[in-house]
PADOTOR-732480 format. One record per residue (C-alpha): residue number from 1; residue in one letter; chain; x, y, z. Coordinates in steps of 0.25 Angstrom, whole numbers, plus 5000, padded with zeros to 4 digits. Each point is the difference from the previous one (the first is absolute). Layout:
PADOTOR-732480
NUM;A;A;X;Y;Z
...
This chain:
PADOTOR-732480
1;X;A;5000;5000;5000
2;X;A;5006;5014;4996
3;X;A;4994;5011;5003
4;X;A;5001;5013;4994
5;X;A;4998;5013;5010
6;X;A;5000;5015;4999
7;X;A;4993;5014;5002
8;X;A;4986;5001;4991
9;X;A;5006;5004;4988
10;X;A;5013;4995;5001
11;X;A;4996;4992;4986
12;X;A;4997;4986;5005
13;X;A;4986;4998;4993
14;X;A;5006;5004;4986
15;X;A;5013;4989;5004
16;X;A;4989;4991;5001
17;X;A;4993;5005;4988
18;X;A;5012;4999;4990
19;X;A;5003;4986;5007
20;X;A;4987;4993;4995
21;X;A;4998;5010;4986
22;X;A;4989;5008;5007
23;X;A;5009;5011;4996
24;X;A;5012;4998;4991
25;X;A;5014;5007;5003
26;X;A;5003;5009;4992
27;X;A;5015;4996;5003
28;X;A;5009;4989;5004
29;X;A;4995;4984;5002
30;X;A;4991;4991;5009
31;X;A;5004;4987;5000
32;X;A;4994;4988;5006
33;X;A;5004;4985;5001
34;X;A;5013;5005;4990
35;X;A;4990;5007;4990
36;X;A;4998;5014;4996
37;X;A;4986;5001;5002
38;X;A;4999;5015;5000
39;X;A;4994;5002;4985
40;X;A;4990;4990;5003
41;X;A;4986;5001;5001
42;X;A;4994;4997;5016
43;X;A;4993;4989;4995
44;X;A;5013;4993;4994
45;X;A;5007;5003;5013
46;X;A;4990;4993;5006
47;X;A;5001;4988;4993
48;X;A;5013;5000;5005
49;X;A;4997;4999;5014
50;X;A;4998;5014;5006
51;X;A;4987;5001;5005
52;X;A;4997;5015;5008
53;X;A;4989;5006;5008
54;X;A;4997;5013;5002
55;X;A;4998;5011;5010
56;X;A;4986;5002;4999
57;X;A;4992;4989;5000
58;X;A;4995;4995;4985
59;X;A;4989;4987;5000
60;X;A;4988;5001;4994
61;X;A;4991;5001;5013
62;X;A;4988;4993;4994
63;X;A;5006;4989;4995
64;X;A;5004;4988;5009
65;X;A;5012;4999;5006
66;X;A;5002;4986;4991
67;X;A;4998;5009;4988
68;X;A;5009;5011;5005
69;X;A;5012;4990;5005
70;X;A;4997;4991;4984
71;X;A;5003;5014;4991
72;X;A;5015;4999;5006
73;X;A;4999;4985;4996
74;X;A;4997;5002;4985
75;X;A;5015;5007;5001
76;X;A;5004;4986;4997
77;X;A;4990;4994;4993
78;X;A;5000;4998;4983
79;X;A;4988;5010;4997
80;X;A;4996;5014;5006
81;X;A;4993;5002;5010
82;X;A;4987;5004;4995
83;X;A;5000;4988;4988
84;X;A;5000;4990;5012
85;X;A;4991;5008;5009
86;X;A;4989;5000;4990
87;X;A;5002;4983;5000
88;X;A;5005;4999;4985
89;X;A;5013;4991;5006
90;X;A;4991;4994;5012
91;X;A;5012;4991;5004
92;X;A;5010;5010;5001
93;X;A;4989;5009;5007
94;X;A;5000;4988;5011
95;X;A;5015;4997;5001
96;X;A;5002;5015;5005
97;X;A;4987;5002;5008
98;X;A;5007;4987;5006
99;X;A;5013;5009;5001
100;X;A;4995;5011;5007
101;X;A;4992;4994;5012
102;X;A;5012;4992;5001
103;X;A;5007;5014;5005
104;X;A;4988;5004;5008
105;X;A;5001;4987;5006
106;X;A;5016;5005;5002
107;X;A;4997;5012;5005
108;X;A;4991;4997;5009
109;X;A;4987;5004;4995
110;X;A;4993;4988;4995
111;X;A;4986;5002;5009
112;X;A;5001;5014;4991
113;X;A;4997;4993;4986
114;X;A;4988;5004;4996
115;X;A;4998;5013;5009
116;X;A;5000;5014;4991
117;X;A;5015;5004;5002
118;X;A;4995;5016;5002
119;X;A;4993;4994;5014
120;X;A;5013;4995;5006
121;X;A;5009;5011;5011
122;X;A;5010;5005;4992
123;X;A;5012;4990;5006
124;X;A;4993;4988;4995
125;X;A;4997;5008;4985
126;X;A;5017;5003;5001
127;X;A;5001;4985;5002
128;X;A;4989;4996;4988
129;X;A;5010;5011;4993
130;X;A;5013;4992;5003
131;X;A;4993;4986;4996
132;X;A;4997;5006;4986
133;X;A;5015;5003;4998
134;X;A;5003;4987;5006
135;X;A;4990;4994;4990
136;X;A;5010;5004;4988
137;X;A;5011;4991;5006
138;X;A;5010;5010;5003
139;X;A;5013;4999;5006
140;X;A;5001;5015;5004
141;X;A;4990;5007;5006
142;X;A;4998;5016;5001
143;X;A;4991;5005;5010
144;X;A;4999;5015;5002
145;X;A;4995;5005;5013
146;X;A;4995;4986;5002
147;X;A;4997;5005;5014
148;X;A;4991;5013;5002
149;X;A;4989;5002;5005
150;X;A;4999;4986;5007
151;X;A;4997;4999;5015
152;X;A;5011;4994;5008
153;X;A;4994;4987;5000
154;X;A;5000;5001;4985
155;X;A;5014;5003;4998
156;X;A;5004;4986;5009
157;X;A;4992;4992;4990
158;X;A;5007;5007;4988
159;X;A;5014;4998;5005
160;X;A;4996;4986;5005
161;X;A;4997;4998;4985
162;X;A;5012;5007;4994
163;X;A;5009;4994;5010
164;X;A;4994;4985;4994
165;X;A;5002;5003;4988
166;X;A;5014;5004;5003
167;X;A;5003;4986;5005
168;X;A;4995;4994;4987
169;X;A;5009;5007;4993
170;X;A;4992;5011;4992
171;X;A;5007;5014;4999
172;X;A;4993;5012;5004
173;X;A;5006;5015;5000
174;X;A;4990;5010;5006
175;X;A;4997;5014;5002
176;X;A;4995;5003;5016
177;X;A;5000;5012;5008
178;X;A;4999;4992;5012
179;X;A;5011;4999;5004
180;X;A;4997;4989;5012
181;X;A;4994;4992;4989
182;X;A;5013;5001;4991
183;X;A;5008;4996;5011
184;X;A;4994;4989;5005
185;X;A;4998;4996;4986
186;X;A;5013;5003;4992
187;X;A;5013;4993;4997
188;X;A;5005;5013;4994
189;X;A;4998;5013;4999
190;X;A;5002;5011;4987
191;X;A;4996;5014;5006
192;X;A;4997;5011;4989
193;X;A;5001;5015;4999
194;X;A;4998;5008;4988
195;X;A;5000;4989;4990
196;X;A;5011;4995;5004
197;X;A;5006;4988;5010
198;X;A;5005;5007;5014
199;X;A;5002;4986;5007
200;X;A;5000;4985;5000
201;X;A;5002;4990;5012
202;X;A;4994;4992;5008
203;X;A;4988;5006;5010
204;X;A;5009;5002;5011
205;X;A;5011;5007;4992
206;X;A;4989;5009;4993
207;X;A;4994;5003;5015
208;X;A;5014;5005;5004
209;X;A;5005;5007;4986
210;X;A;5002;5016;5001
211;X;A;4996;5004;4987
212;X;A;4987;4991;5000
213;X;A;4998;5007;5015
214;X;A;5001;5013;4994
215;X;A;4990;4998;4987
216;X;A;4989;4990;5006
217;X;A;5000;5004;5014
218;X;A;5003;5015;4998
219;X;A;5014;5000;5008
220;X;A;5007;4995;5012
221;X;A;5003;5005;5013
């Protein structure tokens, strides 16, 4: 887990933006599993194994949370989404249903099949969220500001979740503000300021770092 940290407006939404081909670079290279990926359309990067949620929160709410999870699942499928949605491949229209309550069952939501994913608290929809990426077979995952807005009780559930999927080996670089979420969570740390890289270390050695001190914590004694 690397997380990637800063003052609002230190540039970390558009990193993740030119990482997954939300929003091109218009200079240098992005490259992911040894590829330049950077001039690549998102759908193609996806493909490739990056899968990303976003900061606000983006199911369709009267569409079950099965439906919601099954539209990441089409990522890997042979046809587009709305040919197998409207049954004209009903086999492959079963194998990723199949898919995704395979990773509503993984993320724990599985007595939320069939319930409208718009009448779910918002740390179980962030969860329906990251089991739709995960529904694209991702090895990397980017999650940005997986955490706000959820209650406390909300945030243990989502890193219990993240730190699982951790152990089974899935990538995952993240934008937080919360800071005793990322580093309860992290393994390592990129702090930004002014679109550009301040810091990277491990939690402790960031906690302890003057010039992140200065820039994200406004100065030190």
């Amino acid at each position: 887990v690397m997380a990637l940290i800063g003052p609002n407006g230190a540039g970390k939404s558009t990193m993740f933006n030119c990482i997954s081909g939300v929003n091109p670079p218009t200079a240098g290279e992005v490259l992911f599993l040894g590829q330049r990926i950077d001039r690549l359309p998102s759908r193609d990067i996806a493909r490739r194994g990056m899968s990303r949620t976003f900061q606000h929160v983006r199911l369709l709410p009267t569409m079950s949370v099965l439906d919601n999870v099954a539209i990441g699942a089409h990522l890997r499928g042979d046809r587009h989404f709305l040919h197998a949605a409207c049954r004209l491949d009903r086999d492959e229209e079963r194998r990723l249903r199949f898919e995704a309550a395979r990773q509503i069952e993984h993320v724990g939501l599985g007595e939320h099949l069939f319930d409208a994913a718009g009448s779910l608290p918002l740390g179980k929809q962030r969860i329906v969220e990251i089991a739709r990426a995960l529904a694209a077979d991702p090895c990397l995952l980017l999650l940005d500001e997986p955490a706000a807005g959820l209650r406390y009780l909300e945030k243990q559930a989502l890193a219990e979740l993240l730190g699982k999927l951790r152990g089974e080996g899935m990538g995952i670089l993240l934008v937080e503000h919360d800071m005793d979420f990322v580093m309860g969570l992290a393994d390592r740390i990129v702090v930004m300021e002014f679109g550009e890289k301040l810091a990277e270390g491990l939690p402790k050695q960031i906690q302890e770092d003057p010039k992140v001190l200065q820039a994200y914590l406004g100065g030190v004694e």
